[in-house]
C-alpha positions in Angstrom: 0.0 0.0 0.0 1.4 3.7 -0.9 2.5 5.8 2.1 -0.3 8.4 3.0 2.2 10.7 5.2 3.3 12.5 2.5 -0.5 13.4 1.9 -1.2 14.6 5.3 1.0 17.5 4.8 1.7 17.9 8.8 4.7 17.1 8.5 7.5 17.7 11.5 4.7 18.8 13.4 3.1 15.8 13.4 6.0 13.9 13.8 6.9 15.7 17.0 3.5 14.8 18.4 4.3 11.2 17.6 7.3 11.3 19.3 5.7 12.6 22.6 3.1 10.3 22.0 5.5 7.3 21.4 7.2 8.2 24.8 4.7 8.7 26.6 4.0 5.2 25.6 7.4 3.6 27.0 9.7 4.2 23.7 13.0 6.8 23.7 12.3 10.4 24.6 14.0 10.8 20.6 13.3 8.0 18.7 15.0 7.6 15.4 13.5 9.5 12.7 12.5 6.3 10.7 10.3 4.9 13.9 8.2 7.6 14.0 7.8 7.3 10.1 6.8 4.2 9.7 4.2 5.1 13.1 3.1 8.0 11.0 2.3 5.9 7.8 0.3 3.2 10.4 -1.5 6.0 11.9 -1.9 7.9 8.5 -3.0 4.6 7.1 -5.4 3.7 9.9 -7.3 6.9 10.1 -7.8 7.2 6.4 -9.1 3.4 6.1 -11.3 3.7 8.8 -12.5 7.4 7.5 -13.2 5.3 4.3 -14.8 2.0 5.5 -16.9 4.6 8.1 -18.2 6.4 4.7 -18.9 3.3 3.0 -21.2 1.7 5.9 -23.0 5.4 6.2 -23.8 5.0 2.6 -24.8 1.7 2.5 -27.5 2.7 5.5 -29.1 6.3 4.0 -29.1 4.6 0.5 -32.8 5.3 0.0 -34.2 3.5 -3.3 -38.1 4.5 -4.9 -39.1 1.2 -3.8 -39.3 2.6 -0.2 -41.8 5.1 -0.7 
């Protein structure tokens, strides 16, 4: 799958949230740089498939056809 982090366009910024985030968790209070990529392309990836998945399951309940008039 294509890396969505690119797409976000946060950034550093986000990146230095992760960071917090991923000590705050137990992990290095400065993780190397490619750890907290690859948890922004998980994360990036997660939110945006269950943003999707979330839209498709909306549609498929307020898909009103004629027959239910």
């Amino acid at each position: 799958m294509e890396s969505f982090a690119s797409f976000s366009g946060a950034g550093e910024a986000f990146q230095k949230e992760l960071q917090h985030m991923m000590y705050g968790f137990g992990d290095e209070p400065n993780p190397l740089p490619e750890t907290v990529a690859l948890v922004e392309d998980i994360v990036v990836e997660y939110v945006t498939n269950l943003v999707q998945d979330e839209t498709i399951r909306n549609r498929e309940i307020h898909f009103v056809t004629g027959e239910s008039y």
